[in-house]
C-alpha positions in Angstrom: 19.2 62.4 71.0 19.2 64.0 74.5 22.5 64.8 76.0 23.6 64.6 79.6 24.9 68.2 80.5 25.4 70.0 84.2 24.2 73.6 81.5 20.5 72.8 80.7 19.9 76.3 79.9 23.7 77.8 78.5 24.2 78.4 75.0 27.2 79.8 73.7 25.5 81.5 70.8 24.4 84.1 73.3 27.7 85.4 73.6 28.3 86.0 69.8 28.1 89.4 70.0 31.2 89.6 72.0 33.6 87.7 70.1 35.1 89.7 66.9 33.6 89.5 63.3 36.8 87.0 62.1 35.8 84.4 65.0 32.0 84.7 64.8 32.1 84.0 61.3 34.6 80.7 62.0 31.9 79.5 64.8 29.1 80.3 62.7 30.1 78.3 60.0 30.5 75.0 62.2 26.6 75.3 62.4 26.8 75.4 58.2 27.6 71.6 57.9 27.9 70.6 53.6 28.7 66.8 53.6 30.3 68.2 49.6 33.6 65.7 50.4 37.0 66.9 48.4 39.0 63.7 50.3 35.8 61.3 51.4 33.9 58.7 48.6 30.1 58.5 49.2 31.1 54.9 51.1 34.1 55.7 52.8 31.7 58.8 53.9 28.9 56.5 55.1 31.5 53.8 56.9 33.2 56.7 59.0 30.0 58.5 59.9 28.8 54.9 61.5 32.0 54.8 63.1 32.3 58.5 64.8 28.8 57.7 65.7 29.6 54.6 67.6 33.2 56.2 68.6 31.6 59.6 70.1 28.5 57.6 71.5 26.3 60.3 69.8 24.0 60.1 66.6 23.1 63.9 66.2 23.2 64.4 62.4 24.4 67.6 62.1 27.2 67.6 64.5 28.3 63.9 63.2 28.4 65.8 59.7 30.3 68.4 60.9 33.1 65.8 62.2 32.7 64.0 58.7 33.2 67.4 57.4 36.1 68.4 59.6 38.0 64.7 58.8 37.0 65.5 55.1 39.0 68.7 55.2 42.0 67.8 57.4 42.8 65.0 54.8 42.5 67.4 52.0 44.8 69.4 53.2 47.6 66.9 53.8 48.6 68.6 56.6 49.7 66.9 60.0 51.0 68.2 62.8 53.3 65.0 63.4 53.2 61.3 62.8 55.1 58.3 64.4 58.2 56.9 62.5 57.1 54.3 59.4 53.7 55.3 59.8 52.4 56.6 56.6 51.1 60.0 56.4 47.5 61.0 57.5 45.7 61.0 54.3 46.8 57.4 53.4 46.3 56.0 56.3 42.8 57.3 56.7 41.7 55.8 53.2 43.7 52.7 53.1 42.0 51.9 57.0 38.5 52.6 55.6 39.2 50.8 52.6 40.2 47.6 54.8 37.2 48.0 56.9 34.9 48.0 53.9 36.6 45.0 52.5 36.7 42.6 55.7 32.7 43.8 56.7 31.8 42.6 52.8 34.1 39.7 53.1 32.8 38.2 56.4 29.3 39.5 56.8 28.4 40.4 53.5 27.3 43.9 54.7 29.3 47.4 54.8 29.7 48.7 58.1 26.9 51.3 58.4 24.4 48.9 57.5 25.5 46.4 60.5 23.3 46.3 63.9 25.5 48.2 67.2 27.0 44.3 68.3 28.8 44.1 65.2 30.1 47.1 64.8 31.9 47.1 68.8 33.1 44.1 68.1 35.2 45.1 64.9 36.0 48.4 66.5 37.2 46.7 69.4 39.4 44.4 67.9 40.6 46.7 65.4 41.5 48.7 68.4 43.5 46.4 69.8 45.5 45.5 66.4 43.2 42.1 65.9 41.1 43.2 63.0 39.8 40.0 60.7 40.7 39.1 58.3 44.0 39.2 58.5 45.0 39.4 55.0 42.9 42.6 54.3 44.8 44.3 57.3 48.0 42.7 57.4 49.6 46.4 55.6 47.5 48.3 57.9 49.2 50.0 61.4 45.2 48.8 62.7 45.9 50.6 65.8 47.4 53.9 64.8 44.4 53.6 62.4 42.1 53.2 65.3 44.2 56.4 67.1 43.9 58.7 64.3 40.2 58.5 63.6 40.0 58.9 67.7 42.1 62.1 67.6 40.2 63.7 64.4 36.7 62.8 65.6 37.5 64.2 68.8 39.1 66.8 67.8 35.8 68.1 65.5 33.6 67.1 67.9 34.4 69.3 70.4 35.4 72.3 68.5 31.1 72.5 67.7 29.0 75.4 69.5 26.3 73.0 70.6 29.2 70.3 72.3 30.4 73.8 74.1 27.3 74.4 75.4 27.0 71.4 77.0 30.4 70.8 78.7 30.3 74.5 79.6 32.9 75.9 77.5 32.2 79.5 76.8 33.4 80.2 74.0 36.1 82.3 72.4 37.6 85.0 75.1 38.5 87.1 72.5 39.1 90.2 72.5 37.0 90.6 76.1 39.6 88.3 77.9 39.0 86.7 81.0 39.2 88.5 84.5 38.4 86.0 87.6 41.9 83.7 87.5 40.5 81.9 90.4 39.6 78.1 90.4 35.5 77.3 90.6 35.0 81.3 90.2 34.0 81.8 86.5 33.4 85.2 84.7 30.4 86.7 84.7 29.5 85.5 81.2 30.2 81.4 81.4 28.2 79.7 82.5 27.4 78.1 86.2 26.6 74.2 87.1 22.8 73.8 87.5 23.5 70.4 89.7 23.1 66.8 88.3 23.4 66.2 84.7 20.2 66.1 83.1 
C-alpha cells in the first residue's frame, strides 16, 4: 500500500549509526514484528488487526502487526498510565470490548468482523464510536466509547512509534546523544530531513 508522504526519499534507518547501542537496538526491534500474543486469542487477534486496519486507514502487514504486537504487550503488562473514574482498567476493557464485538458481528451477520466487507465494518465502528453499538444487550456492560477511545490511543500510539511511519511524516528519529542544534522554526538540522513538495 503506497503512502502519501512530503519525504519520498528519507529514511530514518540511515541515521542509526548516530543513535546509541540501547536505542538502536529498541528501534530495531520494531522492524522484528512476532504476532506470539501473551494477552491477545488467535480471534480477538484477527478482530483488532481488522479494526487498527480500518482505524489507521492503512493495511501494511508488518506495521499493523507491530500495533497488534504493541496492544498485545501494553495489556500484558497491566500497566496504565491513568483511567477515567468507574471505568474498568485497561486490560479488561480491551477484552470484554472485543469480546462484545465478536458476539454482536456473529449474532447479526453471522460473520466475525475481519471477515466482513469495508461498509460493514464503518458502520459498526461508527456507531460503536458514538456509544450505539447493536445489540444492545451484548454491550449494555460495555463503556462502548471509552472502548472505542482506548483502541484509538494504543493503535496510535504504536503506529507512530514505527521507523517506516517516521520516515514518512519526517520525524528523524531519536536525538540522542547528538542533540539538536538549529532551535529555529522551518530550519531543521542538518540530518532530518527537508519537504520535497506535494505529497506523493
Amino acid at each position: 500500500m503506497k503512502r502519501l508522504t512530503r519525504y519520498p526519499s528519507y529514511d530514518v534507518m540511515s541515521q542509526r549509526h548516530e543513535w546509541d547501542e540501547h536505542t538502536r537496538r529498541i528501534v530495531l526491534d520494531r522492524l522484528q514484528t512476532g504476532g506470539g500474543y501473551t494477552f491477545l486469542t488467535a480471534v480477538e487477534a484477527e478482530n483488532l488487526r481488522a479494526w487498527c486496519c480500518l482505524l489507521l486507514d492503512d493495511e501494511r502487514p508488518e506495521i499493523i502487526q507491530f500495533v497488534l504486537d504493541h496492544i498485545d504487550t501494553k495489556m500484558n503488562s497491566g500497566q496504565e498510565s491513568q483511567r477515567k473514574p468507574g471505568e474498568p482498567p485497561a486490560p479488561a476493557l480491551v477484552r470484554n470490548g472485543l469480546q462484545a464485538l465478536d458476539s454482536a458481528c456473529q449474532r447479526l451477520h453471522t460473520k466475525r468482523f475481519f471477515h466482513m466487507d469495508q461498509e460493514q465494518k464503518k458502520q459498526i465502528m461508527h456507531a460503536i464510536s458514538q456509544g450505539d453499538g447493536s445489540p444492545p444487550d451484548i454491550w449494555r456492560s460495555i463503556p462502548q466509547q471509552a472502548w472505542f477511545q482506548k483502541l484509538l490511543k494504543l493503535a496510535i500510539d504504536g503506529y507512530y512509534s514505527h521507523p517506516e511511519v517516521w520516515s514518512e511524516i519526517g520525524y528523524g528519529g531519536p536525538a540522542y546523544p547528538r542533540g539538536y542544534v538549529r532551535m529555529n522554526p522551518d530550519v531543521p538540522d542538518p540530518w532530518e530531513p527537508i519537504k520535497e513538495g506535494k505529497p506523493s
